[in-house]
C-alpha positions as CSV (number, residue, x, y, z in Angstrom):
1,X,-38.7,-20.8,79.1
2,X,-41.2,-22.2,76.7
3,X,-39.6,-23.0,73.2
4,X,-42.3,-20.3,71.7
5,X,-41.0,-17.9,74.0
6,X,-37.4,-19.0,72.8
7,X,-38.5,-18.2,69.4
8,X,-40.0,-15.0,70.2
9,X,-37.2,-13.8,72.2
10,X,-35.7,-10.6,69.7
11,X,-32.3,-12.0,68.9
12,X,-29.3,-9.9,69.8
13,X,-27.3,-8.4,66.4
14,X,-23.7,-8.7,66.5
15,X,-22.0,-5.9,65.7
16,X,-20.0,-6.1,62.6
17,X,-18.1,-2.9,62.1
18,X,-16.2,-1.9,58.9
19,X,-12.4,-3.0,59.5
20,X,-10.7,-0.1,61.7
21,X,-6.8,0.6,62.6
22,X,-5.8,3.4,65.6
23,X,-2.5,5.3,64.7
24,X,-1.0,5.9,68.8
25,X,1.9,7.6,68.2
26,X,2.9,8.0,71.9
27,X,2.6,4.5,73.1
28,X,6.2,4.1,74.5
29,X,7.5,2.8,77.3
30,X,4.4,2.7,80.3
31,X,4.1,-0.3,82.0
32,X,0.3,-1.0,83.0
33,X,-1.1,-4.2,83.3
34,X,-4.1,-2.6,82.8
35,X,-3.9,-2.0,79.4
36,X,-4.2,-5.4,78.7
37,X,-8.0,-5.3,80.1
38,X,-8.7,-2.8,77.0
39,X,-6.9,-5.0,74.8
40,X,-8.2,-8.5,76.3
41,X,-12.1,-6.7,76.4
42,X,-11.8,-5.5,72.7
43,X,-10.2,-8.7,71.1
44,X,-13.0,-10.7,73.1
45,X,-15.5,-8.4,71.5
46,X,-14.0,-9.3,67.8
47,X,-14.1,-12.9,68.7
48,X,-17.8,-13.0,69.0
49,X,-18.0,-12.0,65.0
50,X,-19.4,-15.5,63.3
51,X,-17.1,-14.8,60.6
52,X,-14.1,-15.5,62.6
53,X,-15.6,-18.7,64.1
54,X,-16.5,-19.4,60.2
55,X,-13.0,-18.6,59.4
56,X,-11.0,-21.2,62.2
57,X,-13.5,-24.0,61.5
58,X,-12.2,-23.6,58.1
59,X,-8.7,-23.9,59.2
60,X,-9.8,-26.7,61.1
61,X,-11.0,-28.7,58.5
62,X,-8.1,-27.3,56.3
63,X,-5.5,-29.0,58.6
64,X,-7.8,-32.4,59.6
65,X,-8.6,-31.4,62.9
66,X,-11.0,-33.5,64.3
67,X,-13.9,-32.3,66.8
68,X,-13.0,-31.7,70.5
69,X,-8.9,-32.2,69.5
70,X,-8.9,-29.0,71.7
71,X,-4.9,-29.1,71.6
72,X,-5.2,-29.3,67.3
73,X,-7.6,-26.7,67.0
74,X,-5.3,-24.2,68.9
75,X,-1.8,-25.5,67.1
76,X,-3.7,-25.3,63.9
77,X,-5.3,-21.6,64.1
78,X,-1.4,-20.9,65.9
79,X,0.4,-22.5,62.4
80,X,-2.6,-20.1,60.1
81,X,-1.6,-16.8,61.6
82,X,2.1,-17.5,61.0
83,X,2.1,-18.9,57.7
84,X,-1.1,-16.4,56.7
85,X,0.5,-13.2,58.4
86,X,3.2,-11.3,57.7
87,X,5.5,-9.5,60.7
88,X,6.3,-6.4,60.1
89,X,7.4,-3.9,62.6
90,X,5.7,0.2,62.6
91,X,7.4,3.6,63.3
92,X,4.6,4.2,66.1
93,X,1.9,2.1,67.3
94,X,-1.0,1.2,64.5
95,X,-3.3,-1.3,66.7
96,X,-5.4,-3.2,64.1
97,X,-8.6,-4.9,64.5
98,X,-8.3,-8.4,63.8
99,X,-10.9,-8.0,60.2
100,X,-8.5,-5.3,59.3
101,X,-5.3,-7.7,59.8
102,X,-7.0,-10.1,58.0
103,X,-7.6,-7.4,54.9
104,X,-4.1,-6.4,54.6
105,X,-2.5,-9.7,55.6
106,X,0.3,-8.1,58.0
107,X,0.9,-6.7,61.4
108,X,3.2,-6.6,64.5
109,X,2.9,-8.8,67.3
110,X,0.1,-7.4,68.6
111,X,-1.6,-7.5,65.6
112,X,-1.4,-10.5,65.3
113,X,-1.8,-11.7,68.9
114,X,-5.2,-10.2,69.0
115,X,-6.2,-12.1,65.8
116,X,-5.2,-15.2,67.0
117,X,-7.2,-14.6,70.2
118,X,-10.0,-13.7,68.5
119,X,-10.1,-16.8,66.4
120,X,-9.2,-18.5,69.6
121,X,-12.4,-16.7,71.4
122,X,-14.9,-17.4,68.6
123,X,-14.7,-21.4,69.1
124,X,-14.7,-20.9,73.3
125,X,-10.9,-21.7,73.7
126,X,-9.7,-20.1,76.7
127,X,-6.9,-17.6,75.9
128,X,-5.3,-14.7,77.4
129,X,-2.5,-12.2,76.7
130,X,1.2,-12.7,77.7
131,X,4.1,-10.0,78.1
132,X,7.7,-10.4,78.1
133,X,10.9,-8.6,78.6
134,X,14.3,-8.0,80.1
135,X,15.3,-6.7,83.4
136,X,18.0,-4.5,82.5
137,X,20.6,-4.4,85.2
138,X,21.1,-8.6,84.4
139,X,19.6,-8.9,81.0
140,X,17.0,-12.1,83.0
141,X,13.8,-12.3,80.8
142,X,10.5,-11.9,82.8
143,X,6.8,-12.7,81.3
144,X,3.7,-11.4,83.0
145,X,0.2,-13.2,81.8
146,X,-3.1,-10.9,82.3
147,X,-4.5,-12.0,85.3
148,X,-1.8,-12.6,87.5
149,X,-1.7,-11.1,90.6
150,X,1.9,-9.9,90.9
151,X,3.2,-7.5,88.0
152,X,6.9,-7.2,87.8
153,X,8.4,-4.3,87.9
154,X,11.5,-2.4,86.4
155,X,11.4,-4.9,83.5
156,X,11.5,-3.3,79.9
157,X,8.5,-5.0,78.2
158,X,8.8,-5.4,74.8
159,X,6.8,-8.2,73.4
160,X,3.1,-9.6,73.5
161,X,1.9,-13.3,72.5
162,X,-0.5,-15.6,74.2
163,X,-1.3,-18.3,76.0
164,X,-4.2,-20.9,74.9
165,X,-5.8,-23.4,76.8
166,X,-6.6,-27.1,76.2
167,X,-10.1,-27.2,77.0
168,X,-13.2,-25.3,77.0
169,X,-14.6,-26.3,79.8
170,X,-12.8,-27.0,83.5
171,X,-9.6,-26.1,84.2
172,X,-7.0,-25.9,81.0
173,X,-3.7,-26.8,80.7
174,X,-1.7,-23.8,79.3
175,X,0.2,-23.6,76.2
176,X,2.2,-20.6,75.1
177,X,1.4,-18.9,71.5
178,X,3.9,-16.7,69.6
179,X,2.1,-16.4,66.2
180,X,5.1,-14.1,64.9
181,X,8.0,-17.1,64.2
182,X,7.5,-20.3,63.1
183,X,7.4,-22.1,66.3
184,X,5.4,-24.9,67.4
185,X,2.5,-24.4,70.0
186,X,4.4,-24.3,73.5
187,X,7.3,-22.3,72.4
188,X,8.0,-19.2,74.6
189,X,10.5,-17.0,74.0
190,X,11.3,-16.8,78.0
191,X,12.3,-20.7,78.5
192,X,13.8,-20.9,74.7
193,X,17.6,-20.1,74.3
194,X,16.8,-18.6,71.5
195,X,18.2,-14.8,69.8
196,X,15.3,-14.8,67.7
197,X,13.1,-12.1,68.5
198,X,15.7,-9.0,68.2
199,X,13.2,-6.9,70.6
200,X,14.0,-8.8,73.5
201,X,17.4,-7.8,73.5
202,X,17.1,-4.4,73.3
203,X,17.5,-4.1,77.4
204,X,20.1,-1.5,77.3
205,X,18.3,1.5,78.5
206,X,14.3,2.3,79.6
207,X,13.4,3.5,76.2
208,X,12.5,0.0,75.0
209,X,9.5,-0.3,72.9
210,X,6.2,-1.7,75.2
211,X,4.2,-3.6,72.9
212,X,1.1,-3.3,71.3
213,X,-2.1,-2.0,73.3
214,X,0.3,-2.9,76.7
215,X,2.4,0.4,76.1
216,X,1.1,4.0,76.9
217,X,3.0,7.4,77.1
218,X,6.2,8.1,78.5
219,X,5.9,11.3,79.4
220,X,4.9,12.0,83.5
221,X,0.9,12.8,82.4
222,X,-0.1,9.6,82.8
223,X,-4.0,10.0,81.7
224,X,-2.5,11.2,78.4
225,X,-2.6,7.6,76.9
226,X,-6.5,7.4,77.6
227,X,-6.8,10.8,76.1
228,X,-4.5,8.9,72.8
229,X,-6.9,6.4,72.9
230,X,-10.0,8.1,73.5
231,X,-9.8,10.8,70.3
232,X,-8.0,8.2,68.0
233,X,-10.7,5.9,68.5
234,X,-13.0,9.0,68.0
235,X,-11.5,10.1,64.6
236,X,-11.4,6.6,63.6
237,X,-15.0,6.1,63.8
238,X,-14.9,3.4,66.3
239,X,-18.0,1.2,67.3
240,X,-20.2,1.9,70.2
241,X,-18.9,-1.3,72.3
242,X,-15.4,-0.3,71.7
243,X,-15.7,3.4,72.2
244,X,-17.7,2.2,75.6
245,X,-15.0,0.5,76.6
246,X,-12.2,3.2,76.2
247,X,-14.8,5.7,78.0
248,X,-15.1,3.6,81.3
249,X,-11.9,3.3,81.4
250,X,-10.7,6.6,81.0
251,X,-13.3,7.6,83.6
252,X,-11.8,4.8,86.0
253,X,-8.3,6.4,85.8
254,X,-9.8,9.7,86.6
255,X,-11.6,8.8,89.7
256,X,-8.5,6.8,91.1
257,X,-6.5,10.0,90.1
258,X,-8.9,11.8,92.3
259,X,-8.9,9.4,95.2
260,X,-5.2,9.8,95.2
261,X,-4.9,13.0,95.0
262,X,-7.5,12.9,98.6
């Protein structure tokens, strides 16, 4: 392509909606790793907004990171959302966009998960969602990151952070991110001996809270949750990319419902 044609090409608008937060009041207790590709899908969308990437080359600068230090970027956009955040926990689920989190300054840990990986999307670090939580009948802590091929099951799930890679291009070298303690980049709750996050010791009994966009309904209707997220996102106004996003899905669960049903 000819550099006139470059310059001729229509350029593609980003959408920039107003900041938006979904009130799911019966996300409790489903374990479906397939939430996390709604959750992963929209917080990639948010982390093509140029005002996030504008917003971690500040931090950047902020903490003397220098260009390419892939490992400082990430510890220092980590360090931002826990010292700019505040963790607070919610009756029922409120999912938050990450400009919204930003607004109010406050948000569980998915809140505050999906900023981070938005921030970490906008400059092309790799990043992905993690889950933990406790198999009750011996109280051993599990973690499942999106993407893995096995998912665990009979594990009460109960937390979501991240995991951020070292490089943009080739193949990264994890590192774990829990943006909700003051922890250094690396820190996971699974490996640390630690008592500090009082939702992963709440194993006693299957009624433990599922966090964030990883949790759907407890009750036996299982399409309920896309129906949840479907007419919240509706009365919420949502965006067309997100609102296409919640459709396909909801129409993907009700064809393998069908199949099943064959």
């Amino acid at each position: 392509m000819s550099w006139s044609e470059v310059l001729n090409t229509p350029a593609q608008p980003v959408p920039l909606d107003a900041p938006k937060v979904f009130n799911l009041a019966k996300f409790d207790g489903y374990q479906d790793p397939k939430k996390l590709d709604v959750l992963t899908r929209l917080s990639d969308a948010y982390g093509h907004d140029p005002r996030l990437a504008t917003l971690a080359v500040t931090i950047f600068r902020q903490a003397g990171v220098e260009p390419r230090d892939y490992r400082g970027q990430a510890a220092s956009l980590l360090k931002w959302v826990q010292t700019n955040i505040y963790y607070v926990n919610e009756p029922d689920e409120r999912l938050q966009t990450p400009d919204y989190t930003l607004r109010v300054r406050y948000g569980d840990c998915d809140d505050m998960a999906i900023l981070l990986f938005a921030l970490a999307r906008s400059v092309r670090l790799p990043v992905k969602f993690v889950i933990s939580g406790v198999e009750p009948r011996n109280g051993k802590k599990h973690r499942y990151h999106y993407g893995d091929a096995k998912f665990p099951r009979g594990i009460n799930w109960s937390h979501i952070y991240l995991a951020i890679g070292d490089r943009p291009y080739g193949e990264p070298m994890w590192m774990y991110a829990e943006p909700t303690l003051k922890v250094p980049l690396g820190w996971d709750v699974v490996g640390a001996d630690s008592k500090a996050l009082a939702e992963m010791n709440q194993y006693a009994g299957a009624g433990a809270a599922v966090a964030g966009a990883v949790a759907g309904v407890g009750s036996t209707e299982r399409g309920s949750i896309w129906s949840e997220l479907f007419f919240a996102a509706a009365a919420a106004g949502v965006g067309a990319l997100a609102s296409e996003i919640v459709v396909d899905y909801y129409r993907d669960w009700k064809k393998s419902r069908k199949a099943r049903a064959k």
